[in-house]
C-alpha positions in Angstrom: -106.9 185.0 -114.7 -109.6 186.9 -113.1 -107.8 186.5 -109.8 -104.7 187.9 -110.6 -106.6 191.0 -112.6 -108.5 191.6 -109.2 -105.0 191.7 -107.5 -103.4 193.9 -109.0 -106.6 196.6 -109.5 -107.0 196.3 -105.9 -103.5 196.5 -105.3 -104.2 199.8 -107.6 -107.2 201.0 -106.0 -107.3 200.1 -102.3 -111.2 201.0 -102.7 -112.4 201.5 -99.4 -116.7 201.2 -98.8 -118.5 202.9 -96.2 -122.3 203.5 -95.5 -123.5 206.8 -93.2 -125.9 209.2 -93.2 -128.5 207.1 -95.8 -125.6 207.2 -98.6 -123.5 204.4 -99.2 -120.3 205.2 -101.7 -117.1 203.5 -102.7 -113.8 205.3 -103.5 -110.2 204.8 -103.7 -107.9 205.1 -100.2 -104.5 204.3 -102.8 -101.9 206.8 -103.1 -102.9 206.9 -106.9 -106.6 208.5 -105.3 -106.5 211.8 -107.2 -105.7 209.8 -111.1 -108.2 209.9 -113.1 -107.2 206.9 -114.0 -108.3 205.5 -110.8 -111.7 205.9 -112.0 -111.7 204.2 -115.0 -110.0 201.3 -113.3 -112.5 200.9 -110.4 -115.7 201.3 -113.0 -114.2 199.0 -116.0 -112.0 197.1 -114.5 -112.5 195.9 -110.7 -116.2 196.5 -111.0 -116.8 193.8 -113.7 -114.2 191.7 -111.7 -116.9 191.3 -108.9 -119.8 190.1 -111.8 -117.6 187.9 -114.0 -116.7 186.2 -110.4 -120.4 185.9 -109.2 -121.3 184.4 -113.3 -117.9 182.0 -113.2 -119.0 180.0 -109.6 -122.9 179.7 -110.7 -121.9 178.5 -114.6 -119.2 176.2 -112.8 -121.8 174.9 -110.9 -124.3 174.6 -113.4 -121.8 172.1 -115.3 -120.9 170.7 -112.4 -124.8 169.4 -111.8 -125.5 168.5 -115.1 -122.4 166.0 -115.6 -123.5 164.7 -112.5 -127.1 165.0 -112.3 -128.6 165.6 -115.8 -127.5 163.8 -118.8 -129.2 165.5 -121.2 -128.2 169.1 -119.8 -124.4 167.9 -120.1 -125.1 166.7 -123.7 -126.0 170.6 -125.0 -122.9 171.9 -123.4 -121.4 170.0 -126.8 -124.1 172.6 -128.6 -122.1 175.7 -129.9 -125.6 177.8 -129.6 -126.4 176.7 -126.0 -122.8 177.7 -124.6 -122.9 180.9 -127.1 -126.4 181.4 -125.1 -125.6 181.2 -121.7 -122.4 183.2 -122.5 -124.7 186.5 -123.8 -126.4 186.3 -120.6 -123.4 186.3 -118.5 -122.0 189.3 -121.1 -125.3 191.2 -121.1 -125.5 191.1 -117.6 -121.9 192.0 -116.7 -122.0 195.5 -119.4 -125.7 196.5 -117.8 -123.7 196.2 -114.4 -120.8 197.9 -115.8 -122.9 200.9 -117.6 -125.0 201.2 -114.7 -122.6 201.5 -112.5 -120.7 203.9 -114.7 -123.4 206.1 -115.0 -126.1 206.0 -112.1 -123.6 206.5 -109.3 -121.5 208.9 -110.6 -121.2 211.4 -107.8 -122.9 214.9 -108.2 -121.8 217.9 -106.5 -125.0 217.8 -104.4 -123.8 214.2 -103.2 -120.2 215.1 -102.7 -121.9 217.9 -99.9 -123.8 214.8 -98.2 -126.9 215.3 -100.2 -128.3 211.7 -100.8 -128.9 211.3 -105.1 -132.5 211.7 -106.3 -133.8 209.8 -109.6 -134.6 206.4 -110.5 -131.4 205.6 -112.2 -129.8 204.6 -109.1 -132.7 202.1 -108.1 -132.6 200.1 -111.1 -128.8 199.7 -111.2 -129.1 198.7 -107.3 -131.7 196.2 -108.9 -130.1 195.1 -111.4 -126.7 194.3 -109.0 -129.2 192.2 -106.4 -131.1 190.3 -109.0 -127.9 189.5 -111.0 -126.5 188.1 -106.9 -129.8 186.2 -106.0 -130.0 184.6 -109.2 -126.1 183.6 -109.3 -126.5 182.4 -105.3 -129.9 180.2 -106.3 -128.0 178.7 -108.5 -125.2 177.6 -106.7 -127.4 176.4 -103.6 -129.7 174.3 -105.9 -127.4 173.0 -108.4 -125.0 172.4 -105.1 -128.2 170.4 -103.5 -128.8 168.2 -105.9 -125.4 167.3 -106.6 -125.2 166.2 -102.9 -128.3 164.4 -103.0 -127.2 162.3 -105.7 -124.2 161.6 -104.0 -126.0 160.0 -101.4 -129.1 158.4 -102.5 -127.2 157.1 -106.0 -125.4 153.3 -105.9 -122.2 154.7 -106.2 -118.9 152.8 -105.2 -116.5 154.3 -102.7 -114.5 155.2 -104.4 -116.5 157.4 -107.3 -118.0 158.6 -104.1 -115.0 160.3 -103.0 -113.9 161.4 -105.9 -117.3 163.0 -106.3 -117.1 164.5 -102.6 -113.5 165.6 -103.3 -114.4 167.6 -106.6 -118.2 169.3 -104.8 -115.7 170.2 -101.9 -113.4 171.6 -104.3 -116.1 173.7 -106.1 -117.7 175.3 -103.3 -114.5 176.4 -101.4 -113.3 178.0 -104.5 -117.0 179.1 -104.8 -117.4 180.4 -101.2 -113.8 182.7 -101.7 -115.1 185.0 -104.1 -118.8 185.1 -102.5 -117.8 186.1 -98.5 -114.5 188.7 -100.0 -115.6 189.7 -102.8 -119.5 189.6 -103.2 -120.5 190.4 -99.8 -117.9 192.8 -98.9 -119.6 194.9 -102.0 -122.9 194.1 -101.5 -122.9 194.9 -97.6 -122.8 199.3 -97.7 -125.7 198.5 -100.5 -127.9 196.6 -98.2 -126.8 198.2 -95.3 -128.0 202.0 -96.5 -131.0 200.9 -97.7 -132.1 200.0 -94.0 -130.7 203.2 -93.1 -128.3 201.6 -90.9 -124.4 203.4 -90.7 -120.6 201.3 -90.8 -118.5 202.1 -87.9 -115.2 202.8 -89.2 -113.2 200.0 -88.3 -116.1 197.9 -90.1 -115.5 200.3 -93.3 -111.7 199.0 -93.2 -112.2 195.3 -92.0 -114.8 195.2 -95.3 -112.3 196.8 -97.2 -109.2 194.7 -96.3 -111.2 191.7 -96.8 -111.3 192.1 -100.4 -107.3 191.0 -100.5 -108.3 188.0 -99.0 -109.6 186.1 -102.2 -106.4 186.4 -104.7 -104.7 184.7 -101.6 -107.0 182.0 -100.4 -107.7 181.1 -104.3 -104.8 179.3 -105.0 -104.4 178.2 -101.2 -107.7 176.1 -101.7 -106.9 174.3 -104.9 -103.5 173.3 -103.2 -105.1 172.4 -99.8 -107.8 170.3 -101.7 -105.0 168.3 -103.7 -103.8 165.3 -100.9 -100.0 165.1 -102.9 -99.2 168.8 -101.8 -101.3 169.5 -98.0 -98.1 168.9 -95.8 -96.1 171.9 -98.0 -99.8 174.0 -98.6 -99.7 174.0 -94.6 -96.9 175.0 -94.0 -97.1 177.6 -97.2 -100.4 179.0 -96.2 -99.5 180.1 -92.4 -96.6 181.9 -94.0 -98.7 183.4 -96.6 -101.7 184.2 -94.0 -99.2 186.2 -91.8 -97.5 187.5 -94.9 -101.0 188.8 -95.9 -102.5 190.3 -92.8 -98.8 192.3 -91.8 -99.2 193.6 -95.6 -102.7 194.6 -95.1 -102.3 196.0 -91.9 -99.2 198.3 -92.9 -99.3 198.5 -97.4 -95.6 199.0 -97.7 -94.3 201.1 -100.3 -90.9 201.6 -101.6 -89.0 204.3 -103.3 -85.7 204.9 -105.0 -84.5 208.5 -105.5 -81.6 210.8 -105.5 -79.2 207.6 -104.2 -81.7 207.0 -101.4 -83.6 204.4 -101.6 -86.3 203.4 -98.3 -89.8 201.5 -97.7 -92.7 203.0 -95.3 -96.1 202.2 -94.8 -98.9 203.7 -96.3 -101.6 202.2 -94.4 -103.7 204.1 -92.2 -101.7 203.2 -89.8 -98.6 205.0 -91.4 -97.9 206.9 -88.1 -98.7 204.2 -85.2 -95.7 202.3 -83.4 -97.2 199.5 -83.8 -96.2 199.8 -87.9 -92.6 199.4 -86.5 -93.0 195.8 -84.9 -94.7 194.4 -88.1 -92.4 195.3 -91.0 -89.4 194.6 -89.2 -90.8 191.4 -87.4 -93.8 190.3 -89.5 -93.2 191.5 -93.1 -89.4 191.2 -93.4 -89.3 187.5 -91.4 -91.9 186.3 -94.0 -89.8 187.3 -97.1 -87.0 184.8 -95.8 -89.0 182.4 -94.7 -91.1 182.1 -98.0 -87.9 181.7 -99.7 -86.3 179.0 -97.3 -89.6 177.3 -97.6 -89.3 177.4 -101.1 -85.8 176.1 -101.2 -86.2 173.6 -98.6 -89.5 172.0 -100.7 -87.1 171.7 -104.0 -84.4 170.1 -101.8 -86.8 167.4 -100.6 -87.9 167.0 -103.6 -84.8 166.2 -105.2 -84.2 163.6 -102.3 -87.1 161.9 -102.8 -86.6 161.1 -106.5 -82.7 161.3 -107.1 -81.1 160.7 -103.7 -82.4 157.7 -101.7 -79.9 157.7 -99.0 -80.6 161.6 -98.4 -84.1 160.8 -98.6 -83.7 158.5 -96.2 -81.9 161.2 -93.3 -85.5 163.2 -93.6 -86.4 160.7 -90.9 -83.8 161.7 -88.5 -85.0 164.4 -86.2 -81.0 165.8 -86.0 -80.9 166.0 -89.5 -83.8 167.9 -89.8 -83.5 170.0 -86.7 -80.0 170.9 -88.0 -81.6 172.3 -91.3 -84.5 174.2 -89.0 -81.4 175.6 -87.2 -79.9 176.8 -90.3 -82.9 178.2 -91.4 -83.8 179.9 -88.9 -80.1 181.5 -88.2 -80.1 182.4 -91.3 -84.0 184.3 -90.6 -82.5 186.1 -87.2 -79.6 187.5 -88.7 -82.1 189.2 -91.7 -84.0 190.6 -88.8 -81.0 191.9 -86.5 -79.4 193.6 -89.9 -82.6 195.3 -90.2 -81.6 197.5 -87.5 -78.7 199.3 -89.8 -81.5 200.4 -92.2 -83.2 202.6 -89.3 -83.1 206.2 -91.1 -80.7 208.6 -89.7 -82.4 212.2 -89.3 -81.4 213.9 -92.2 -82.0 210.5 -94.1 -85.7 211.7 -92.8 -85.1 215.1 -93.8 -84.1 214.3 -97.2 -86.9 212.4 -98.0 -89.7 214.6 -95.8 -88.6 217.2 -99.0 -89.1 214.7 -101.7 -91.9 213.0 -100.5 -94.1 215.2 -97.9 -96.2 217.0 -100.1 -97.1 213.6 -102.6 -98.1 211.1 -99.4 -99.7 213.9 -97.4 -98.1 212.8 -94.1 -94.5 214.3 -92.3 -91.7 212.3 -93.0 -89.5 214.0 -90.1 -92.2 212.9 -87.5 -90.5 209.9 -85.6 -93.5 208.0 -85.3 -94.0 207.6 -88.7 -91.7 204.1 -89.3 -89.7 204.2 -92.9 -86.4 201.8 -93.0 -83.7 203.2 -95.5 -80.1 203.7 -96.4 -78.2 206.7 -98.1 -75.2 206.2 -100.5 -74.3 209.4 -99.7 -73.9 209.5 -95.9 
């Protein structure tokens, strides 16, 4: 759940962090930048997103060790008060982040010239943040310790020992997600312009892209970890991996108006040739090839439990290199269509007056790659 909230509130917000000049600030790089709404989604939304993360891996863990480790810490988890307990902390802390967060570093005019904030509202929310991190990290790391100790120095048989392995394993990959692209990419600027040190600006869009990372690798890990479904999670993940990084590197938008209807970038890169190459032979491949893989998994499926003899032709390389060729015919004829969608000039004129003035950018420059089709033409 709170993956899919972070998606689509990054999806949203794009926020974007950067550290210069002994400030370090956060803001919205989406086309929805000058909403006010924006801001209320960042500070109430995403914001407690990044604590409710942090307090979901260190609780996880903290179960984790005491029905391992610590009988008689398991046996309170049964308590109604002791759960009620540790869920006020993980509140109380989450709505100080969210309030100081709200408050403290709301931008002043001085601030918004380059004037760094003065007062000592901004130190103890910064506080608050890195206490709130240490203490989640310690957790993890100690509770994560002992659990592996006990693996090894306990009279266990093999096979509780693997199952024990399997499930730590489990826990601190789905763990470690959140933590390196979503913790650190936020606590970085923080730590960073406290030493007085600046981000170059292709570190200020690597941190910021790496925050898309986690709603993606999240369910990639559980599948990955489950031995029934690693042959279709490879397989699944590549395609999703490239899917990911061609969506990050151009954010395509699409529009419907006035019986044209079109997709562009709206990356940084909006206005680079390079956009070009990876929506018509990144992005657009992957949407097929998802779906054949999709299709392909449900077909194998059905051989394996309804279909013996079918099943059985799976083992013959024509058989299966005749579906690949199918597949992938049926890829390179998507791609080689895509070329009729290449917009005509006053398909770029059309939507340069529609659109110009709301993206900020000039529709009727050629290097700036949107794919489209008017009825009307």
């Amino acid at each position: 759940m709170l993956s899919v909230i972070f998606a689509i509130t990054h999806m949203l917000t794009q926020p974007f962090f950067t550290a210069f000049n002994g400030m370090g600030l956060s803001f919205a790089a989406s086309f929805i930048h000058e909403s006010i709404y924006t801001q209320y989604i960042m500070n109430f939304v995403m914001s407690p997103c990044y604590i409710a993360l942090l307090e979901c891996g260190a609780f996880n863990f903290l179960y984790k060790y005491a029905a391992t480790c610590n009988k008689s810490l398991y046996h309170r988890f049964d308590s109604h008060l002791f759960v009620f307990f540790l869920f006020s902390i993980a509140a109380l802390w989450l709505l100080l982040y969210t309030y100081f967060g709200a408050v403290f570093f709301a931008p002043t005019t001085a601030f918004r010239e380059k004037n760094q904030e003065e007062g000592i509202g901004p130190v103890i929310a910064l506080f608050n943040f890195l206490s709130l991190i240490f203490c989640c990290l310690g957790t993890m790391i100690w509770c994560g310790w002992k659990i592996q100790r006990m693996i090894v120095t306990n009279k266990l048989s093999e096979r509780a020992k693997k199952v024990h392995k399997q499930a730590l394993r489990l826990l601190v990959l789905q763990t470690s997600n959140p933590i390196f692209f979503v913790v650190f990419p936020v606590m970085l600027p923080l730590m960073l312009v406290n030493i007085g040190v600046s981000m170059p600006d292709y570190f200020s869009w690597f941190n910021a892209y790496s925050l898309l990372l986690f709603p993606l690798l999240n369910p990639i890990i559980f599948v990955i970890c489950t031995k029934d479904y690693r042959r279709f999670a490879i397989a699944f993940a590549v395609l999703s991996i490239i899917f990911a990084s061609c969506h990050l590197l151009t954010q395509p938008y699409e529009a419907i108006f006035d019986s044209v209807g079109l997709s562009f970038a709206g990356s940084f890169l909006h206005d680079s040739p390079a956009v070009w190459y990876l929506m018509s032979f990144g992005v657009s491949p992957c949407y097929i090839a998802l779906l054949e893989c999709g299709a392909f998994s449900f077909f194998y499926k059905y051989a394996a439990t309804c279909n013996k003899p079918l099943y059985a032709r799976f083992n013959d390389p024509f058989f299966v290199g005749g579906l690949s060729a199918v597949a992938a015919l049926w890829l390179g004829l998507y791609t080689y269509f895509g070329v009729f969608f290449a917009p005509t000039q006053a398909l770029r004129e059309k939507v340069a007056i529609a659109l110009n003035d709301r993206f900020q950018t000039d529709f009727r420059n050629l290097d700036v790659h949107i794919s489209g089709i008017d009825i009307n033409e």
